[in-house]
N, C-alpha and C positions, 0 to 999 in steps of 0.2 A: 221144494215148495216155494211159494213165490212169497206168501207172507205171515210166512209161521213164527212166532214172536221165540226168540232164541230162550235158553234156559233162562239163562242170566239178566232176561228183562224180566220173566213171569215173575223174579222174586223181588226185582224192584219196583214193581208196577205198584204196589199199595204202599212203597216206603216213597214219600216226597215231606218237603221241607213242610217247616209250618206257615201258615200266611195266605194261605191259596181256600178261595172261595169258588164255588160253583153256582150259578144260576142261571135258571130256564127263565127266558123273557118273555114263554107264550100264554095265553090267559087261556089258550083252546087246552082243555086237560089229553087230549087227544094226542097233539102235538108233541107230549112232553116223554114219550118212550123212549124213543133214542140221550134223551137228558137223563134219565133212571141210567140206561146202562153202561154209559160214561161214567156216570160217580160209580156204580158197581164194581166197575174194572177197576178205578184209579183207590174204592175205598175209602170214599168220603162221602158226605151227607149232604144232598142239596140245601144252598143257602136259602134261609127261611126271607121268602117275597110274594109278594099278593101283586096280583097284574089282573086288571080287569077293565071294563067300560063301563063308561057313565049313563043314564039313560038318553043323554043326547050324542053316544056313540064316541065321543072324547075317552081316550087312555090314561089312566089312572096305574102308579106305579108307586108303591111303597114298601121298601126294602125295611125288613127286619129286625138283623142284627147289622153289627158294625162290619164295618170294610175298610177303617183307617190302616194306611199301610201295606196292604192286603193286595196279591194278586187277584184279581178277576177276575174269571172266564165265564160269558154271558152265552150260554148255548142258545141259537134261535133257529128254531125249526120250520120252513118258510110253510103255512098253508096257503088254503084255497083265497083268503082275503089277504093279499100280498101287500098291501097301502098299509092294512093293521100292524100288520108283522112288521113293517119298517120301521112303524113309530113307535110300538112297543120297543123294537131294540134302543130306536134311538133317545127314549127319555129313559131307560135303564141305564143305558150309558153315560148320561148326563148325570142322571142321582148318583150314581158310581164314584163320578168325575167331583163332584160338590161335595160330595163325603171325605174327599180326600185319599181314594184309593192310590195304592201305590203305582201299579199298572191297570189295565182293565181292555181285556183282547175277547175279542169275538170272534164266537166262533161259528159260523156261518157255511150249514154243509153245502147246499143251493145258495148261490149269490142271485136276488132278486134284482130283474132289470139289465142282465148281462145280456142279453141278446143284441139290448137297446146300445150296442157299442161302437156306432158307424153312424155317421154322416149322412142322411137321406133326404134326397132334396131340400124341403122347409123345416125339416124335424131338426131337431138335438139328441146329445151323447150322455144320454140319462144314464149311463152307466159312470159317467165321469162326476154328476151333480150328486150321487148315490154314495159316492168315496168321497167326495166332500162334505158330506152332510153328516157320515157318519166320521171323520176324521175332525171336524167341526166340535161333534158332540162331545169326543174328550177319548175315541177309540185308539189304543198307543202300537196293536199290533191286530193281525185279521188272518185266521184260519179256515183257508173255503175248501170245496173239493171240485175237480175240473172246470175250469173254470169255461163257458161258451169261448171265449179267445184270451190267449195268455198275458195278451197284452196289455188287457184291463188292470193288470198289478200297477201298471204306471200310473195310472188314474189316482194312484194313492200313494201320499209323500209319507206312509208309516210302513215298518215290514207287513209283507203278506205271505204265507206259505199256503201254496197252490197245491194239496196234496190229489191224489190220484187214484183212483179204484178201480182203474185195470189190471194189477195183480190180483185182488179179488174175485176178477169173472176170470182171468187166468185158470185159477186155481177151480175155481167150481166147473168150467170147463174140461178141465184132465180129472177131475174124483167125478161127479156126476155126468159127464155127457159120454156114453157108452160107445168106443172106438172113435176117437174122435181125429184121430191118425190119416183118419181116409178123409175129413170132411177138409171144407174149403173155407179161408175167413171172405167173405161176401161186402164190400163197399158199397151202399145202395146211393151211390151218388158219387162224383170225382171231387168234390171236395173234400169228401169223408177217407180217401184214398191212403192219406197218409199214417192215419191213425190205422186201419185196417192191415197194413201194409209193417207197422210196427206190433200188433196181435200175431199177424200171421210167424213177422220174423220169430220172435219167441217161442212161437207153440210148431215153427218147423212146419208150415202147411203153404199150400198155394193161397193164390189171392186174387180176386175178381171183382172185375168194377162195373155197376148198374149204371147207363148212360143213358136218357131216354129223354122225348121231351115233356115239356112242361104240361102239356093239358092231357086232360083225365089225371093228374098226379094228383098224390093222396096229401095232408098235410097231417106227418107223426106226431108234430109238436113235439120231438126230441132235436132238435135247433132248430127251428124255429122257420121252416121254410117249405116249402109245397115239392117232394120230391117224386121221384118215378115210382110207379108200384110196385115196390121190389116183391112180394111175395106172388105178385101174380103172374109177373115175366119171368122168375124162378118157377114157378108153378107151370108153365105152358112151354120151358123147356124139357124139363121132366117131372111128369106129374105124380109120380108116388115120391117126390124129394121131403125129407124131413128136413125140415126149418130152425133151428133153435134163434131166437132174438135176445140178443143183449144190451143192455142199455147201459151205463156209463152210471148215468144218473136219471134223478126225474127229475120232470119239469111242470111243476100244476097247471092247468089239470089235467090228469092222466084221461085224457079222452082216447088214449092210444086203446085203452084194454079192450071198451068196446067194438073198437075195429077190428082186434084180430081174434077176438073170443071164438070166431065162427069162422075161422079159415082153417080148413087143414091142413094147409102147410105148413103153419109152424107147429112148432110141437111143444114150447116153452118159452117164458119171453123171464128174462132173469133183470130185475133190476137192485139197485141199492137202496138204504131205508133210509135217505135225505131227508125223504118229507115222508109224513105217512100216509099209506094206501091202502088200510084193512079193509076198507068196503068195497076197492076195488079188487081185491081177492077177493072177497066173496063171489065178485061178479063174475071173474074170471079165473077159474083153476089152474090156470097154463100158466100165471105169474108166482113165479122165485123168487125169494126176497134172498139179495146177499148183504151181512151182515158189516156196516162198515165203522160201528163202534171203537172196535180196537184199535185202529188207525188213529181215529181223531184224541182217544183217551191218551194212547203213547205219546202224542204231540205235543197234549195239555202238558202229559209229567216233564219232558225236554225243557218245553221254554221254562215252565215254574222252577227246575231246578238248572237251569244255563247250559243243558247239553245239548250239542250236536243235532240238528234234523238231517243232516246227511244220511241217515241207516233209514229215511222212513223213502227216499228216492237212490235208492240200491238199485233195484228193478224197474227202472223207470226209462220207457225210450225218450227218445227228443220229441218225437212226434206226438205223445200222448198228452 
């Protein structure tokens, strides 16, 4: 299994030191699922905070109980109003900071504005202004998951651990995708190549690269670029092909479900529960939700108690 939590962590997973606070910095109660089942896992109680808006749309944050001393870990779950969700995080982090918390790490499953990581003509590296804002506010460490380019860690002079959820679709891969010995990992673009190419080595299969040009391309909005229509030059080389789509992570907003609700060739599109999409399940049956709470919960207990993140990139290629 690619990420089966060994004995000897399910029994230390609720035992952590004292000092260690949890809080959700989003005011969407929607948001705040993935934040429940973090404390579930770890066995503690979200720290009691009111986060909301004002009627002229200004954020308003006031923490509860104390934090003198105290670990922190500010779970923010990105929604559909990404500008909200950054300032909620970032005047949490500030009150955190004023309080005198000891440390105070976020943890951040989508990093909002990672696309925006390159140089383009007249623009700026809003990915860079994003770690200083938040490094600014008083943030001492940053727990994200895949990051759009890995190189946005430099962007920030505090530790970052870039964890990963390709052993996750790994594993739902070999239990749910039925014979999957005979299928192919699919790269629907060459730049995607190397990651495809690090799934395949793993799961032991071939690997195929989607090379097409630019017009009639669809845009997935899973990085952020207008690519070939891979389902449908899959589809028109053999047309009874079943599809499975895996996504990494999401990316708001999931405008993707819509597009392939109605295609038969794929046959399920599996993503992780970064941000939330129940109503885009509703819309769409063919989306898989893979669970990627226990990952970010085991990380929170390491740093709170000074162990090792090495066990959490065991399984982990260069490429991913």
């Amino acid at each position: 299994m690619f990420c089966v939590t060994p004995p000897e962590l399910e029994t230390k997973m609720n035992i952590t030191k004292g000092g260690l606070v949890l809080f959700s910095a989003n005011s969407n109660s929607s948001c705040m699922e993935l934040s429940k089942k973090i404390a579930e896992r770890l066995g503690v109680e979200m720290g009691k905070v009111q986060v909301y808006q004002e009627p002229n749309r200004e954020t308003r944050v006031q923490i509860q109980e104390s934090v003198r001393g105290k670990d922190v870990f500010i779970i923010q779950t990105v929604s559909k109003d990404v500008n909200t969700t950054i300032m909620e995080l970032l005047i949490m982090v500030y009150a955190c900071k004023t309080s005198c918390a000891k440390s105070i790490i976020g943890v951040i499953p989508y990093f909002p504005y990672s696309k925006q990581c390159k140089m383009r003509k007249r623009g700026s590296i809003v990915s860079k202004l994003l770690a200083s804002m938040m490094c600014k506010a008083g943030l001492t460490h940053l727990i994200t998951m895949d990051l759009h380019q890995k190189e946005i860690q430099g962007f920030f002079n505090i530790p970052v651990d870039n964890l990963r959820a390709s052993p996750f679709l790994l594993q739902y891969i070999q239990e749910e995708i039925p014979d999957y010995r005979n299928a192919v990992i699919v790269a629907k673009s060459p730049a995607s190549a190397k990651r495809a190419q690090s799934f395949a080595e793993r799961l032991r299969l071939g690997i195929a690269v989607i090379h097409g040009e630019a017009q009639d391309a669809e845009s997935d909005l899973v990085d952020g670029r207008h690519s070939p229509p891979m389902v449908r030059n899959a589809a028109a080389i053999h047309p009874s092909l079943e599809i499975p789509l895996l996504i990494p992570k999401e990316k708001p907003p999931i405008t993707v479900v819509g597009d392939v609700g109605g295609r038969i060739a794929i046959i399920v599109v599996v993503v992780t529960n970064t941000i939330p999409h129940e109503i885009q399940k509703l819309q769409c049956p063919k989306i898989k939700t893979v669970d990627i709470s226990m990952i970010l919960s085991e990380a929170i207990r390491r740093i709170h108690n000074g162990e090792s993140m090495s066990y959490l990139f065991r399984n982990i290629g260069l490429d991913d």
